[in-house]
C-alpha positions as CSV (number, residue, x, y, z in Angstrom):
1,X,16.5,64.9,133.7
2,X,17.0,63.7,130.1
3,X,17.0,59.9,129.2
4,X,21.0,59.0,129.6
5,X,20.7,61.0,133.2
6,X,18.0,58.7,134.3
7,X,19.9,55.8,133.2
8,X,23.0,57.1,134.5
9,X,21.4,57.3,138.0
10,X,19.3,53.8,137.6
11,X,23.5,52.5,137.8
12,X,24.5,54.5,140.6
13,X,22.0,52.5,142.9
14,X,23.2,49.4,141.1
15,X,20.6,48.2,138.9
16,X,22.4,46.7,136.4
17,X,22.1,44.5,133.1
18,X,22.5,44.2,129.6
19,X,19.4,45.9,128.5
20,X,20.4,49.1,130.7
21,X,23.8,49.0,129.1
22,X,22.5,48.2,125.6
23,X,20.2,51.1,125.7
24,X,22.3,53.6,127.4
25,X,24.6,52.8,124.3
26,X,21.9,53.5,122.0
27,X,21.2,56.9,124.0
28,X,25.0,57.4,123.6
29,X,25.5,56.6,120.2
30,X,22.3,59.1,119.2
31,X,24.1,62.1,121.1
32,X,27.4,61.2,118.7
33,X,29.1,60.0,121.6
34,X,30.5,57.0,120.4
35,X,33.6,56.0,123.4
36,X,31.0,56.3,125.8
37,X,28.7,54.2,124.0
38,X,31.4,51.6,123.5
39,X,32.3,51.2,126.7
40,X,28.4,50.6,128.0
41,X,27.7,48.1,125.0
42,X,31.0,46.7,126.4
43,X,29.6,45.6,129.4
44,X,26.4,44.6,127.8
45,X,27.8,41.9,126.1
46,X,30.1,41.2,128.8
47,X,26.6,40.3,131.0
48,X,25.0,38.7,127.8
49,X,27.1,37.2,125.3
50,X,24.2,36.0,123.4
51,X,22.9,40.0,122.9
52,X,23.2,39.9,119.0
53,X,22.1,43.4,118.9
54,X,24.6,45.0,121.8
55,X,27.4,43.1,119.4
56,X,25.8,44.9,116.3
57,X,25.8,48.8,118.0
58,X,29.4,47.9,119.9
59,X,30.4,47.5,115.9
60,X,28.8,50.3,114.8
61,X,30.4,52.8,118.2
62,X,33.5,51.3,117.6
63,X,33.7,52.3,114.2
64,X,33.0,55.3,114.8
65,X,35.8,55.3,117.2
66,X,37.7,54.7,114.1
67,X,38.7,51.6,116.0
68,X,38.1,49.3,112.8
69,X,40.0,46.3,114.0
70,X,37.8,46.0,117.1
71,X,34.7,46.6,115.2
72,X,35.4,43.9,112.7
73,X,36.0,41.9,115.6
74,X,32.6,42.9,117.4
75,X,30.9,42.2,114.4
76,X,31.9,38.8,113.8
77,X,31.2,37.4,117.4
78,X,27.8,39.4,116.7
79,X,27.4,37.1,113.2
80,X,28.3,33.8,115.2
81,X,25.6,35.1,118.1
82,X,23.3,35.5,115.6
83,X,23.5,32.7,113.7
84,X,23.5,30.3,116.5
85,X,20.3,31.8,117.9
86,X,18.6,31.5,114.0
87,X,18.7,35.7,114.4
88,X,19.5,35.7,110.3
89,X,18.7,39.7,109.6
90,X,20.7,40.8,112.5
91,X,23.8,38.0,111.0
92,X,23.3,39.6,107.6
93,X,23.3,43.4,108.5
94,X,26.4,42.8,110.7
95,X,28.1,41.1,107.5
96,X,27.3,44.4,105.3
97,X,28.5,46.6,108.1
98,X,31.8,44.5,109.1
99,X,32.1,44.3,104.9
100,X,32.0,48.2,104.7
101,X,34.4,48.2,107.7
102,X,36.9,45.9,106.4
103,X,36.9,48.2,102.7
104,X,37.7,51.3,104.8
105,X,40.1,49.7,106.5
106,X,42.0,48.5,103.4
107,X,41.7,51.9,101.9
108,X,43.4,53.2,104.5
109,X,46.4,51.6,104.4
């Protein structure tokens, strides 16, 4: 049983919180599965709004998911997050990322 499976089942008997949702997003997210990832990191920050890091890898899977709007959007309630709780690197890496985002997006137009 790999690492996602064990998570996977750790749900099924209904443990469930924003860590187990944040890191079976990471565990997603490695395996190139972005939508999947999205949706757990989702509901990481649906069950802890204050997650500065689930905001920062719900950017980077939506982006992925060539969804740029809602990654721009996921990356600046991650800056606010961050900033309120004094979390300046994770703010400033979110900025560069939600920067990148917002140049592809232009570009495609």
């Amino acid at each position: 049983m790999d690492m996602i499976e064990r998570f996977e089942a750790m749900l099924a008997t209904g443990q469930d919180n924003a860590l187990l949702r944040f890191t079976l997003g990471g565990a997603y997210l490695k395996q190139g599965r972005a939508r999947e990832a999205a949706g757990h990191l989702r509901e990481a920050v649906a069950l802890d709004g204050r997650y500065s890091a689930a905001w920062k890898l719900l950017g980077r899977a939506l982006g992925e998911c060539e969804d740029v709007e809602a990654a721009i959007a996921a990356y600046d309630r991650g800056i606010e997050v961050a900033e309120a709780r004094g979390d300046k690197q994770a703010a400033k890496e979110m900025a560069v990322f939600r920067k990148r985002l917002a140049r592809r997006g232009v570009e495609r137009k």
